[in-house]
N, CA, C and O atoms as a CHARMM CRD file, in Angstrom:
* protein
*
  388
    1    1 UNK  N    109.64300 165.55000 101.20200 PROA 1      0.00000
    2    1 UNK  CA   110.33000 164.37400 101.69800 PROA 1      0.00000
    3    1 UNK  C    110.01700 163.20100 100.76300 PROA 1      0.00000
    4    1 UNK  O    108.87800 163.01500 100.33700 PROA 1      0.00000
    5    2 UNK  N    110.98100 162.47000 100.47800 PROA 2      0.00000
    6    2 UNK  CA   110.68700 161.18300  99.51300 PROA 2      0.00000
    7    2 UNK  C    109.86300 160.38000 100.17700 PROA 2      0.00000
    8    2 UNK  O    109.70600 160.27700 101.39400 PROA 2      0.00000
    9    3 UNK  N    109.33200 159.80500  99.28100 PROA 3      0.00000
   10    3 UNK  CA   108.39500 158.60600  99.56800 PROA 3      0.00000
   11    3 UNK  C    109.24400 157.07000 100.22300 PROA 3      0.00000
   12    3 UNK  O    110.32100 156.72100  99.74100 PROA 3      0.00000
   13    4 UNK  N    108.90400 156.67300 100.79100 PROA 4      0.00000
   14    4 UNK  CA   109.90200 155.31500 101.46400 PROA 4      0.00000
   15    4 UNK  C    108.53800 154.18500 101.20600 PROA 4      0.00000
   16    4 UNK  O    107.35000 154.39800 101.45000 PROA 4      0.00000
   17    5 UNK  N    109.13400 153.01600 100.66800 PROA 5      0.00000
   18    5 UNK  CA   108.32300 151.82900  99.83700 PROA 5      0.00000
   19    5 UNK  C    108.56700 151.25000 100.71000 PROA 5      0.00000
   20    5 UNK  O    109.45600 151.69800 101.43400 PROA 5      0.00000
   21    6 UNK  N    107.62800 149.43700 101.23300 PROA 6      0.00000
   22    6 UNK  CA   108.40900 148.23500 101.72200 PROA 6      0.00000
   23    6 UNK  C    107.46400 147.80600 101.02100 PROA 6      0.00000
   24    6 UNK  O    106.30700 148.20500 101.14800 PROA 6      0.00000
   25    7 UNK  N    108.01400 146.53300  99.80400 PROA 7      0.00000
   26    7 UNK  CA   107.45300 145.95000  99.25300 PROA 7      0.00000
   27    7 UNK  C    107.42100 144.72900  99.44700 PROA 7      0.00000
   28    7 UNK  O    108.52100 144.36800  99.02800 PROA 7      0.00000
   29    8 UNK  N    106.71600 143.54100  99.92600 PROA 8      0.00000
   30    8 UNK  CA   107.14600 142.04000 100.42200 PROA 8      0.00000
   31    8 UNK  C    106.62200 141.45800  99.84100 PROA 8      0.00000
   32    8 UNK  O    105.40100 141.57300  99.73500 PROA 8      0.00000
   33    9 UNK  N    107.61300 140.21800  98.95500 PROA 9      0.00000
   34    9 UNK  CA   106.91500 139.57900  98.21700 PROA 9      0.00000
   35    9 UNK  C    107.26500 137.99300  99.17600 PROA 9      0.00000
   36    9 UNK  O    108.32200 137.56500  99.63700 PROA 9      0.00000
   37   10 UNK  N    105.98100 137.48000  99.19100 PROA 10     0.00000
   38   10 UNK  CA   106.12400 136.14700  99.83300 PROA 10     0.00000
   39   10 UNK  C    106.17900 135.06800  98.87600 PROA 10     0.00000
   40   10 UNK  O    105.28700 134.96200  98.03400 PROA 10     0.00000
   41   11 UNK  N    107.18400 134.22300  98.92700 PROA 11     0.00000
   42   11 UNK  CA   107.38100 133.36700  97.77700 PROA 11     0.00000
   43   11 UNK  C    107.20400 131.99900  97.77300 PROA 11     0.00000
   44   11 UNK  O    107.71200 131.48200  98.76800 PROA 11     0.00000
   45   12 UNK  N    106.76900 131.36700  97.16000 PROA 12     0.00000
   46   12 UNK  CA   106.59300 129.63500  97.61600 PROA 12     0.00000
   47   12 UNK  C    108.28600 129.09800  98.00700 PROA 12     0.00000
   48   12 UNK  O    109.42400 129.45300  97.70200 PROA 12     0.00000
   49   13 UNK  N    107.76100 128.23400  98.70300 PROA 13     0.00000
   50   13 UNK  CA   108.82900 127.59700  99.58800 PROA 13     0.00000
   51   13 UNK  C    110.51300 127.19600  98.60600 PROA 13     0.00000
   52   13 UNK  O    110.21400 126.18700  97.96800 PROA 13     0.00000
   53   14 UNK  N    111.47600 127.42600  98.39000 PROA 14     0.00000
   54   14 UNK  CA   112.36300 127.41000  98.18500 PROA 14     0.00000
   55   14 UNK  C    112.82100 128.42400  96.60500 PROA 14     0.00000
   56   14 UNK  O    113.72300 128.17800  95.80400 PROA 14     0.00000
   57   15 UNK  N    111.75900 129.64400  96.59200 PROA 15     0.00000
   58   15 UNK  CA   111.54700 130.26000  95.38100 PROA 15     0.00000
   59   15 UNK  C    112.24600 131.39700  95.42300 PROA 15     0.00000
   60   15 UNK  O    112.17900 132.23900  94.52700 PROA 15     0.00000
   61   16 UNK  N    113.33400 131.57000  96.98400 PROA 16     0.00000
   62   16 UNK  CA   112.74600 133.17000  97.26500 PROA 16     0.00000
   63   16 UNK  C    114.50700 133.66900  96.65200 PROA 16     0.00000
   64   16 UNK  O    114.75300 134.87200  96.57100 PROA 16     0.00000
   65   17 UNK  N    115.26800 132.94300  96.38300 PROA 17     0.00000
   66   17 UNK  CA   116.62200 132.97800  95.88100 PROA 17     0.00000
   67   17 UNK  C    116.14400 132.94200  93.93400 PROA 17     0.00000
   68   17 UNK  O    116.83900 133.54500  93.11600 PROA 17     0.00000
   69   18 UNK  N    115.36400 132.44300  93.68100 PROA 18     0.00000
   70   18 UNK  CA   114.75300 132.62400  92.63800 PROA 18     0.00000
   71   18 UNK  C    114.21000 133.85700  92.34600 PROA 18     0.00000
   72   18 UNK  O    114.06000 134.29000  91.20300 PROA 18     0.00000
   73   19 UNK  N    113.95800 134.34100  93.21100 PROA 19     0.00000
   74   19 UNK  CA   113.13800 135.94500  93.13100 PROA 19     0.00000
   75   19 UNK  C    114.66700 137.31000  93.26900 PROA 19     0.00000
   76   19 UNK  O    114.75100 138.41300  92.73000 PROA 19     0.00000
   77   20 UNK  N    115.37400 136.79600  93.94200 PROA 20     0.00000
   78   20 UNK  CA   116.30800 137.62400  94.31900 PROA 20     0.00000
   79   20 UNK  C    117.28200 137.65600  92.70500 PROA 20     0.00000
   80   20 UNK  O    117.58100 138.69300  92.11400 PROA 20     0.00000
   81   21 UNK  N    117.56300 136.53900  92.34700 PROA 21     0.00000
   82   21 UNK  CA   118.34600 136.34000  90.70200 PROA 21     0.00000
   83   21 UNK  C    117.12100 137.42900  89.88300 PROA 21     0.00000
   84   21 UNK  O    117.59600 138.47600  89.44300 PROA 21     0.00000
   85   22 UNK  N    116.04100 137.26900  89.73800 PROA 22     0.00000
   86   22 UNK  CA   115.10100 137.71800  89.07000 PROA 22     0.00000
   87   22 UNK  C    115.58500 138.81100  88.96200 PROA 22     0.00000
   88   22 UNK  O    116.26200 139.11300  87.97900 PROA 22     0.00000
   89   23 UNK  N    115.31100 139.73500  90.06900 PROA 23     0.00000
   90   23 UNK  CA   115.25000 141.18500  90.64400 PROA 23     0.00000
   91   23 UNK  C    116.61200 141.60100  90.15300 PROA 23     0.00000
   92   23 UNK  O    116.73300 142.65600  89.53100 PROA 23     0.00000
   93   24 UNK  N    117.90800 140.62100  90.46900 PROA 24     0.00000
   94   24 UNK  CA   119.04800 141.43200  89.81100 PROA 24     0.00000
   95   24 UNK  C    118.99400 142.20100  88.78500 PROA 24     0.00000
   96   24 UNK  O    119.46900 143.32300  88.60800 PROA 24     0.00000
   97   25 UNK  N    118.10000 141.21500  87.80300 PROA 25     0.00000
   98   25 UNK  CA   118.36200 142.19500  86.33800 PROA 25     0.00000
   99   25 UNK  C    117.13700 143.22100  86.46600 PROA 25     0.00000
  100   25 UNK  O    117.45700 144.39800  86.29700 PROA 25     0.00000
  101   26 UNK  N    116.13300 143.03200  86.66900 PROA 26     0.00000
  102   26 UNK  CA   115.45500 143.71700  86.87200 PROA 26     0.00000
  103   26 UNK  C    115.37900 144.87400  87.20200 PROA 26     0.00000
  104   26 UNK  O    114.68500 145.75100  86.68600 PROA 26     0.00000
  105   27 UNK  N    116.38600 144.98400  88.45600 PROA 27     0.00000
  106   27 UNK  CA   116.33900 146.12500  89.28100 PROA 27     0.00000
  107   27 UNK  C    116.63000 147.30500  88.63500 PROA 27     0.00000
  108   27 UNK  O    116.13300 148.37400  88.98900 PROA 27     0.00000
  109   28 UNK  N    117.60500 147.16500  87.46600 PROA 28     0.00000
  110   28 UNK  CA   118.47600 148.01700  86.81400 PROA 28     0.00000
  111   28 UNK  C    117.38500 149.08700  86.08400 PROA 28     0.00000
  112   28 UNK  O    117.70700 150.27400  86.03900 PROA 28     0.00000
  113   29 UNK  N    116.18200 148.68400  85.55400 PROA 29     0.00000
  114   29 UNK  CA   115.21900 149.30800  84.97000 PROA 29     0.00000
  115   29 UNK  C    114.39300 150.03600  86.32300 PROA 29     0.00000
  116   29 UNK  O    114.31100 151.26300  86.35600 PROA 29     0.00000
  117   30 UNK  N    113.82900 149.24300  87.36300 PROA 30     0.00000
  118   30 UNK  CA   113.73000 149.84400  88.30200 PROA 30     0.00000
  119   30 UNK  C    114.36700 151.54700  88.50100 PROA 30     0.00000
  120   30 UNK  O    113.85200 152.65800  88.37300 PROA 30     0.00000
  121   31 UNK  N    115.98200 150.96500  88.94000 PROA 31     0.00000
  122   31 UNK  CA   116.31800 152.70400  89.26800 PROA 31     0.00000
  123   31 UNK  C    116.44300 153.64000  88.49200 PROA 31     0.00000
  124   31 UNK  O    116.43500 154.82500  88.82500 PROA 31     0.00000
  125   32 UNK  N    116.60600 153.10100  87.08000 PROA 32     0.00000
  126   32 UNK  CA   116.42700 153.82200  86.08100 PROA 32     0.00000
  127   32 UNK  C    115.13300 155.03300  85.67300 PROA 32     0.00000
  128   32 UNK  O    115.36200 156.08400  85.07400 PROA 32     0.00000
  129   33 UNK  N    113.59700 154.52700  86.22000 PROA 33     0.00000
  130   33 UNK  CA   112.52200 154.65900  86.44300 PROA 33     0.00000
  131   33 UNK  C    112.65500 155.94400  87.11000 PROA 33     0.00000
  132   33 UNK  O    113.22500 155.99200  88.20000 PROA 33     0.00000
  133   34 UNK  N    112.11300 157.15300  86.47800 PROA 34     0.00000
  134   34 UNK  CA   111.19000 158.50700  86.76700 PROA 34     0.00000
  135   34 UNK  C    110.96600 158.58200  88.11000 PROA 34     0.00000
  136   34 UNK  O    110.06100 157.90100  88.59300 PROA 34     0.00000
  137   35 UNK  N    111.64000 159.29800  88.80100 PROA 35     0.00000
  138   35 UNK  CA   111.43100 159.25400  90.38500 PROA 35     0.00000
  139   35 UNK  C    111.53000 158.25700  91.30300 PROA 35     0.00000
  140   35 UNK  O    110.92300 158.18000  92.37200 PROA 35     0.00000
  141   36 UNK  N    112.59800 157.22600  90.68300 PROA 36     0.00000
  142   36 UNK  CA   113.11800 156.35600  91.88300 PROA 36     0.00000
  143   36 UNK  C    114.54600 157.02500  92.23700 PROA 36     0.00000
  144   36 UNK  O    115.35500 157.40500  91.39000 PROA 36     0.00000
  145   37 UNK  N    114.68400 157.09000  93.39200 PROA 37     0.00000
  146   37 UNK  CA   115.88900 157.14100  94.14700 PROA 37     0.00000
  147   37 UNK  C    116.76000 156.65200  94.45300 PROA 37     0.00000
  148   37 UNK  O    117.92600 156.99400  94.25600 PROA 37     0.00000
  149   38 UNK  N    116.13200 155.24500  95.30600 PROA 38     0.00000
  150   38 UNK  CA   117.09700 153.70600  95.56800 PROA 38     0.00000
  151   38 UNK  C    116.17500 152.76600  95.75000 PROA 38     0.00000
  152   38 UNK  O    114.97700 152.99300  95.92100 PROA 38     0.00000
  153   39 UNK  N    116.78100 151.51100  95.71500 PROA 39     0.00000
  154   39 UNK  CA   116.07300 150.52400  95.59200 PROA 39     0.00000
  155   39 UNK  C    117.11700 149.67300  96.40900 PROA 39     0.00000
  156   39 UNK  O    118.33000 149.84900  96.29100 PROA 39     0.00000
  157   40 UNK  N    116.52500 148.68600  97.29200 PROA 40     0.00000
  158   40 UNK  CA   117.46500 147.84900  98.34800 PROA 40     0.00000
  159   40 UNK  C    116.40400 146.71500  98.46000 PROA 40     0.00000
  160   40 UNK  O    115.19500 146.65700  98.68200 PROA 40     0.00000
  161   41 UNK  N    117.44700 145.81100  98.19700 PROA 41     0.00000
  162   41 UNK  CA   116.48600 144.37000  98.50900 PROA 41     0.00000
  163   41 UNK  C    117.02000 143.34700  99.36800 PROA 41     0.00000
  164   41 UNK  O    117.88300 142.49400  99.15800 PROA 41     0.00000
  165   42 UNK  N    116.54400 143.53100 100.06200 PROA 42     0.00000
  166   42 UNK  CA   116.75700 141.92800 101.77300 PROA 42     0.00000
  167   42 UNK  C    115.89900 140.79600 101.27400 PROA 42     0.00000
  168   42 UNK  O    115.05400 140.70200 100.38400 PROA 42     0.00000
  169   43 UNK  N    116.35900 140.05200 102.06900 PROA 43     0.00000
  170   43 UNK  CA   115.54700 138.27000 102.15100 PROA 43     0.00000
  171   43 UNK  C    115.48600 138.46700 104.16500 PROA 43     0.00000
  172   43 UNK  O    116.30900 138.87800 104.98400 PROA 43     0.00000
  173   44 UNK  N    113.96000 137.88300 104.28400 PROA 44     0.00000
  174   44 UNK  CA   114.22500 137.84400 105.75500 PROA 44     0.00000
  175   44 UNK  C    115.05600 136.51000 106.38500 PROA 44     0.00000
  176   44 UNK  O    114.96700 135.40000 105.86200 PROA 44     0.00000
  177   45 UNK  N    115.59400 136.68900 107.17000 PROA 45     0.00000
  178   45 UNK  CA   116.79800 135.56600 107.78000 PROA 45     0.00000
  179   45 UNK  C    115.76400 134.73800 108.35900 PROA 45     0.00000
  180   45 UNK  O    115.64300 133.62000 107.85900 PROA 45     0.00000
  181   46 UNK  N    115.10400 135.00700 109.17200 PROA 46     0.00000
  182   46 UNK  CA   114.20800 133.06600 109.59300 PROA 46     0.00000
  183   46 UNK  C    113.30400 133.11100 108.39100 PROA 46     0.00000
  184   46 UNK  O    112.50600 132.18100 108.51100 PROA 46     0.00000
  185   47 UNK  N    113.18000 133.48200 107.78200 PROA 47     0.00000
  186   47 UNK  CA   111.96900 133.34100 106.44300 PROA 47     0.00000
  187   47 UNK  C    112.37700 133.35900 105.15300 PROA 47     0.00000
  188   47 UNK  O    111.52900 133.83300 104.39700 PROA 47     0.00000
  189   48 UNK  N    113.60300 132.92900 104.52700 PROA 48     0.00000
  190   48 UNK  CA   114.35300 133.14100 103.29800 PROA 48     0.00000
  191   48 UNK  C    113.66100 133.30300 101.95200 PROA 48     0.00000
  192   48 UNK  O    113.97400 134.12800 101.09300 PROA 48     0.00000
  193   49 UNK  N    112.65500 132.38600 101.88000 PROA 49     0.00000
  194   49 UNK  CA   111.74600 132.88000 100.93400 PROA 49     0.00000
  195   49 UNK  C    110.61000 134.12300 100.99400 PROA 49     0.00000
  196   49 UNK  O    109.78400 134.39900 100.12500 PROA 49     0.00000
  197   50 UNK  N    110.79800 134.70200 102.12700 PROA 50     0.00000
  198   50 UNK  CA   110.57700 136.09800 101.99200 PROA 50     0.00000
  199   50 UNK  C    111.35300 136.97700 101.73600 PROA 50     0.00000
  200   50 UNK  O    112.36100 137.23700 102.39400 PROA 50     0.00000
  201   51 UNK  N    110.83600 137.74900 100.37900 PROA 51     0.00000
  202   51 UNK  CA   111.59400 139.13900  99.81500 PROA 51     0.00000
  203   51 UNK  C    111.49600 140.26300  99.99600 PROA 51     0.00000
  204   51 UNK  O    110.28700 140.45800 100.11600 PROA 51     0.00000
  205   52 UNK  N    112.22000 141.54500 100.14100 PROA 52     0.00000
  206   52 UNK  CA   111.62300 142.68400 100.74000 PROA 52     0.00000
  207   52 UNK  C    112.35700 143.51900  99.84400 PROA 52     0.00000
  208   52 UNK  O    113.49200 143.19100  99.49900 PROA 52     0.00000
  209   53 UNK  N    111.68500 144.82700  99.33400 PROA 53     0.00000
  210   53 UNK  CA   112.56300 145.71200  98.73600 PROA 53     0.00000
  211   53 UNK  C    111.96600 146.72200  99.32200 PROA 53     0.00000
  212   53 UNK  O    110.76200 146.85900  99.53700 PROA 53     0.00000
  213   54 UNK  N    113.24100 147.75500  99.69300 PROA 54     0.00000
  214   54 UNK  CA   113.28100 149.16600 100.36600 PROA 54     0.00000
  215   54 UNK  C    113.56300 149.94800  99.60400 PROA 54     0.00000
  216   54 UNK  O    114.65300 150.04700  99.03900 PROA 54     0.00000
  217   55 UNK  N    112.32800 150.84100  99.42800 PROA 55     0.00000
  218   55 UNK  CA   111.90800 151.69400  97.97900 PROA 55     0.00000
  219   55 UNK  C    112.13200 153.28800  98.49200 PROA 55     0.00000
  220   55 UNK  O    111.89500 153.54000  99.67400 PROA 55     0.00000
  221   56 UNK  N    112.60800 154.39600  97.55800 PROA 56     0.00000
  222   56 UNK  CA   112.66500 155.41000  97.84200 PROA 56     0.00000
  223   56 UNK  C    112.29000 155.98500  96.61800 PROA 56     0.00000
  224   56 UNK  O    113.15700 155.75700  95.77400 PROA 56     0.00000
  225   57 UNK  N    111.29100 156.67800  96.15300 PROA 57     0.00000
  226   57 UNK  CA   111.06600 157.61200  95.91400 PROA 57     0.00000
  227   57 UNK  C    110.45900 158.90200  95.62000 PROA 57     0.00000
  228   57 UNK  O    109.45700 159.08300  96.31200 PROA 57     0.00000
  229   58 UNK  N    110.68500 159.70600  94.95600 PROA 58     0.00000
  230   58 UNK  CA   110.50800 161.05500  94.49000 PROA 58     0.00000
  231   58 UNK  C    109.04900 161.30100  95.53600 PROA 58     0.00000
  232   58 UNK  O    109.03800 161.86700  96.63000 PROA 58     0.00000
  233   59 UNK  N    107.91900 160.70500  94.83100 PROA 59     0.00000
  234   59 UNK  CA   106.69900 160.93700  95.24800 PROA 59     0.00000
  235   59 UNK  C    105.76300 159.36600  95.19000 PROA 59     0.00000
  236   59 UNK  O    106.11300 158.49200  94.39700 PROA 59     0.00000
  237   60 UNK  N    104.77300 159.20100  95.96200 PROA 60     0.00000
  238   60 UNK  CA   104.13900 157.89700  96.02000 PROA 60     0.00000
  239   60 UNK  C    103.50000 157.87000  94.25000 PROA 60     0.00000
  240   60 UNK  O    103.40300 156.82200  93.61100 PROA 60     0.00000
  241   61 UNK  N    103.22800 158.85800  93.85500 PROA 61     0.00000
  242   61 UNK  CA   102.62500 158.90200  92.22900 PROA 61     0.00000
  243   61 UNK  C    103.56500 158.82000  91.98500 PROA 61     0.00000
  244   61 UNK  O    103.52100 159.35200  90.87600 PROA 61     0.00000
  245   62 UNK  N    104.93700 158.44100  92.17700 PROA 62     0.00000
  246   62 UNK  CA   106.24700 158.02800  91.05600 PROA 62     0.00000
  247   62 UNK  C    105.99600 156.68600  91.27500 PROA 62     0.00000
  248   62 UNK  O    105.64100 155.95600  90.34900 PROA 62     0.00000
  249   63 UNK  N    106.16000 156.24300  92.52700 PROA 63     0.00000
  250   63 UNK  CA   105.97700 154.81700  92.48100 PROA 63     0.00000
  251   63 UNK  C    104.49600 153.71600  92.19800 PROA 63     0.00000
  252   63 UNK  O    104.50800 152.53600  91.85000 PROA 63     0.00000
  253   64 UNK  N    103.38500 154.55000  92.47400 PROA 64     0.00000
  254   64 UNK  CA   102.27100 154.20200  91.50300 PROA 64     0.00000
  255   64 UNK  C    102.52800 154.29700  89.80800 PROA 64     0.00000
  256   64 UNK  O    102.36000 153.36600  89.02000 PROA 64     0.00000
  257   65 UNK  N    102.87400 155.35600  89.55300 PROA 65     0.00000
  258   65 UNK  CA   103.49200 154.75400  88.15900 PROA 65     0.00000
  259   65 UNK  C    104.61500 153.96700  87.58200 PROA 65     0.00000
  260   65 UNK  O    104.94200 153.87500  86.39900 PROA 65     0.00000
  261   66 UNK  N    105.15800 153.40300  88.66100 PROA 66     0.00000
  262   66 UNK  CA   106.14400 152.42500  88.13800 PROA 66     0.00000
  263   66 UNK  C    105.32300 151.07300  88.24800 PROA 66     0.00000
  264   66 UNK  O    105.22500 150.21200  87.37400 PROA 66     0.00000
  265   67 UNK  N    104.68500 151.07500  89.66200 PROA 67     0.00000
  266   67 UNK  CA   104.00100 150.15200  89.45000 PROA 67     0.00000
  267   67 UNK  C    102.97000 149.47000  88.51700 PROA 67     0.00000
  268   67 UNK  O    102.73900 148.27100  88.36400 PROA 67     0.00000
  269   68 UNK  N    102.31500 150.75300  87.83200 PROA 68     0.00000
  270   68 UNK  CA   101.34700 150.47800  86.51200 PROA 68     0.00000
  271   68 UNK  C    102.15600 150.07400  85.96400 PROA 68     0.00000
  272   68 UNK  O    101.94600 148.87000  85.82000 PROA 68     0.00000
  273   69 UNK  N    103.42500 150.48700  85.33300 PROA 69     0.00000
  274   69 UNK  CA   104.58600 150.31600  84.16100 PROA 69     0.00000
  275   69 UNK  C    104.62600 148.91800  84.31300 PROA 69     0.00000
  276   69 UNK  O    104.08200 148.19500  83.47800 PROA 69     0.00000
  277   70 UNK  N    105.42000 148.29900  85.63800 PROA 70     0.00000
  278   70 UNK  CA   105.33600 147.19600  86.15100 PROA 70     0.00000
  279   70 UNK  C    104.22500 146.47100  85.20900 PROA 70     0.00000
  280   70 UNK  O    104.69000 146.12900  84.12200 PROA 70     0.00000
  281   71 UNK  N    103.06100 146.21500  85.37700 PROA 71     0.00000
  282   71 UNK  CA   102.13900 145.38800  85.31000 PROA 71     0.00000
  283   71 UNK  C    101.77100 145.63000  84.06700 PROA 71     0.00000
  284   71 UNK  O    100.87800 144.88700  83.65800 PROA 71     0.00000
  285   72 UNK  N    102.32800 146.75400  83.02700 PROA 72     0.00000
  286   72 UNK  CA   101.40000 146.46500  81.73400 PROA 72     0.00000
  287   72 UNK  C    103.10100 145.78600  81.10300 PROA 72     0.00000
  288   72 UNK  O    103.15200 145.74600  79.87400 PROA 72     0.00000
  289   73 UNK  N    104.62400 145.20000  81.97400 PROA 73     0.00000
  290   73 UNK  CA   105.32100 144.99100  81.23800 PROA 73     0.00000
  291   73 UNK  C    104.90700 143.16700  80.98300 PROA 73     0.00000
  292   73 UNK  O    105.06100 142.50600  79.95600 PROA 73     0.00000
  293   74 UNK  N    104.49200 142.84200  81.98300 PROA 74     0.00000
  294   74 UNK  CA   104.11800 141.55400  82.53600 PROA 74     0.00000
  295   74 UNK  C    105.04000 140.98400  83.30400 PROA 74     0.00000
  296   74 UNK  O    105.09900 139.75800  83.39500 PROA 74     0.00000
  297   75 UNK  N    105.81300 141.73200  83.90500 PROA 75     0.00000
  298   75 UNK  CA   106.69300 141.40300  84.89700 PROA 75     0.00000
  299   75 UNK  C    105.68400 140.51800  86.38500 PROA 75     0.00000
  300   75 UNK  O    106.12900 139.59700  87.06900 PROA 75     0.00000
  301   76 UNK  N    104.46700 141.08500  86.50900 PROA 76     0.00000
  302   76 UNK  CA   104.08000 140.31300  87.57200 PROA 76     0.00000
  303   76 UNK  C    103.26100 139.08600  87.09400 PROA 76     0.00000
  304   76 UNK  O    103.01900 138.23700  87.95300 PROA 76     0.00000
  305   77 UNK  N    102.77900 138.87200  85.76700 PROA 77     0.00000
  306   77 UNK  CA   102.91500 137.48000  85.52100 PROA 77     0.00000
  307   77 UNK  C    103.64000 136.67300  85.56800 PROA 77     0.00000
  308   77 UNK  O    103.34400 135.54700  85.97100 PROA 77     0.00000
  309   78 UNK  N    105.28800 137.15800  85.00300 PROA 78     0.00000
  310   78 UNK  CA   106.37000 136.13600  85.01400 PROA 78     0.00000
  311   78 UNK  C    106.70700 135.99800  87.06100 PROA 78     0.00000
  312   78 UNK  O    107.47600 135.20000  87.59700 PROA 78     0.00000
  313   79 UNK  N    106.22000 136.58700  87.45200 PROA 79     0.00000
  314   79 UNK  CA   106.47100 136.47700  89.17800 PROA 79     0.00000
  315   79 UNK  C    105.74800 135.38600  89.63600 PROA 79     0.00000
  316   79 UNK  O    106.13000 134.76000  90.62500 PROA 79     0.00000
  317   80 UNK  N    104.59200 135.04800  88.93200 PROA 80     0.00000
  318   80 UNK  CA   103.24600 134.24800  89.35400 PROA 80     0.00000
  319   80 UNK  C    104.02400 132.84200  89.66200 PROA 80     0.00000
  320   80 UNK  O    103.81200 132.39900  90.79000 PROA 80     0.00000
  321   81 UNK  N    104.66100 132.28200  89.04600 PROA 81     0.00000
  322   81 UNK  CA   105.26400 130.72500  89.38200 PROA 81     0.00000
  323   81 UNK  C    106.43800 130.91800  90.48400 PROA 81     0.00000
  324   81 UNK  O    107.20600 130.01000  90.80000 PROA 81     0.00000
  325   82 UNK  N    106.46700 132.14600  90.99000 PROA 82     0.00000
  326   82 UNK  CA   107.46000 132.16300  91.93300 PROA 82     0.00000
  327   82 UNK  C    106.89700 132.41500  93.69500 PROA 82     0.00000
  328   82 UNK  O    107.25500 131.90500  94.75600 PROA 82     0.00000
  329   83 UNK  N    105.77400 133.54500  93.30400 PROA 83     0.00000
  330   83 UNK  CA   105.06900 133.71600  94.49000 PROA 83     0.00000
  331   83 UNK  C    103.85900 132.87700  95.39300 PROA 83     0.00000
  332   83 UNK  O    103.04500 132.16200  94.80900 PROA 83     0.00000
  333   84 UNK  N    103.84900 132.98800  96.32700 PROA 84     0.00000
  334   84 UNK  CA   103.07200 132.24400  97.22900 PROA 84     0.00000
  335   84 UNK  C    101.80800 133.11200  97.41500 PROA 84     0.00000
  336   84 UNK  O    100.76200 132.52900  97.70100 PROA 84     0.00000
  337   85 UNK  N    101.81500 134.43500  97.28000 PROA 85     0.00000
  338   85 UNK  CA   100.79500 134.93900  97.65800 PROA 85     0.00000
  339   85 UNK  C    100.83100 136.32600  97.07100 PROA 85     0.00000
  340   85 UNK  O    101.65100 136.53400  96.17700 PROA 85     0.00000
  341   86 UNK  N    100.10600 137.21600  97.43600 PROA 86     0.00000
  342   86 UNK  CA    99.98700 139.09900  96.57000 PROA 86     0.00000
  343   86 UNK  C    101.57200 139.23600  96.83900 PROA 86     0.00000
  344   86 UNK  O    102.40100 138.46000  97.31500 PROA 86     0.00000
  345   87 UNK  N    101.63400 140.37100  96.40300 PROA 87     0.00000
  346   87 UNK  CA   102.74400 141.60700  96.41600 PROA 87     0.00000
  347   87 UNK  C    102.07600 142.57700  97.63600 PROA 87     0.00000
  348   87 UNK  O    100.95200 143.07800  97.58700 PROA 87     0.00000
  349   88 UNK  N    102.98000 142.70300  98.66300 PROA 88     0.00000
  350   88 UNK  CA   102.21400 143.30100  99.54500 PROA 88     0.00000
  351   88 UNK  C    103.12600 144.32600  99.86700 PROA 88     0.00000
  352   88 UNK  O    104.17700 144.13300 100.47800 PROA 88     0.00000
  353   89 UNK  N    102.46800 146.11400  99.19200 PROA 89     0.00000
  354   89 UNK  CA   103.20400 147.13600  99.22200 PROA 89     0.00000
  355   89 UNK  C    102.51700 148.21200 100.02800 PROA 89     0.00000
  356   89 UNK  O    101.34500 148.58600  99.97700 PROA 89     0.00000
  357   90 UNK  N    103.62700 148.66900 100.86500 PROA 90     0.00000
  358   90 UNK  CA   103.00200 149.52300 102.30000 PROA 90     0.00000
  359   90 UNK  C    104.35200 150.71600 102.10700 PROA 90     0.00000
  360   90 UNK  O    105.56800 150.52600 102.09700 PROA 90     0.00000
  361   91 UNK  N    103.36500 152.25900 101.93400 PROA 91     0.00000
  362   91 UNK  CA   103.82000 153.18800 102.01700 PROA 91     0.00000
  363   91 UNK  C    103.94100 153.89800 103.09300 PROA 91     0.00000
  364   91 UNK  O    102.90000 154.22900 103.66000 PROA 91     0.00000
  365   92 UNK  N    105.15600 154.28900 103.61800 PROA 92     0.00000
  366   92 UNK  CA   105.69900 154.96500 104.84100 PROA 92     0.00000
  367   92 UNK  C    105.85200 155.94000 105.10000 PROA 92     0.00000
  368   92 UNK  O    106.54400 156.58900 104.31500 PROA 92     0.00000
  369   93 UNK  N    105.21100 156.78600 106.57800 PROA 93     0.00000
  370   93 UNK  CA   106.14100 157.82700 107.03100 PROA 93     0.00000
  371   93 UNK  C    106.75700 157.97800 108.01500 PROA 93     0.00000
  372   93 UNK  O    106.72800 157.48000 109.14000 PROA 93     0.00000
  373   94 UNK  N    107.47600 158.89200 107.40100 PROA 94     0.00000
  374   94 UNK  CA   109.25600 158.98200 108.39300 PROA 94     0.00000
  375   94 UNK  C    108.38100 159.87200 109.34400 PROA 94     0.00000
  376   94 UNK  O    107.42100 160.54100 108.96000 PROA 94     0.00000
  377   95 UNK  N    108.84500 159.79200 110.65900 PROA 95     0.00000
  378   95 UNK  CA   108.88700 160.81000 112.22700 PROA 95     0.00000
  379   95 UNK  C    109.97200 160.87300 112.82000 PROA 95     0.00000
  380   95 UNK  O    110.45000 159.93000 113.45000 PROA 95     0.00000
  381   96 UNK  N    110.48500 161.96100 112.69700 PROA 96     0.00000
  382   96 UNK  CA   111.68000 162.33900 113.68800 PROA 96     0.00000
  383   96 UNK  C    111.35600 162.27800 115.04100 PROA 96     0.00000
  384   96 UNK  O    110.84800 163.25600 115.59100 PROA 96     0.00000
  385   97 UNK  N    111.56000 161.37500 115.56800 PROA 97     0.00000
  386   97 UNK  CA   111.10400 161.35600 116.83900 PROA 97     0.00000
  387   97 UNK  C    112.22400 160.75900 117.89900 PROA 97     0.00000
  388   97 UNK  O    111.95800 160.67800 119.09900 PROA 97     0.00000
């Protein structure tokens, strides 16, 4: 079963439309990336400068290595003047229930 991501990035106060332009181009390398599947990104509605991306894939070691990739590109430095706080990424499982 694929791996399912929620990644939330909390952004300083009027940044979070700034983060979403970011991610456009971004994203494209994203799905491109070795065991990603899909990639979906929301803004929460009472919290706009909160960002969320809904991650799918292959295996959680696909997305640990995107995430290293991530950080030796310096993509989360150039994030630093945008965010309010960590990158806060929580791996999921599905229950048919």
């Amino acid at each position: 079963m694929p791996q399912t991501v929620k990644a939330v990035f909390p952004c300083q106060p009027g940044k979070g439309n700034d983060l979403v332009q970011m991610l456009s181009h971004a994203l494209a390398d994203t799905r491109a990336f070795p065991g990603c599947l899909s990639v979906e990104t929301y803004t929460d509605v009472d919290q706009p400068d909160t960002v969320v991306l809904w991650e799918k894939f292959e295996t959680r070691a696909d997305h640990e290595a995107y995430l290293k990739w991530r950080g030796e590109t310096g993509m989360m430095e150039a994030l630093a003047p945008i965010l309010a706080g960590p990158l806060d990424v929580q791996y999921l499982d599905f229950h048919d229930v």
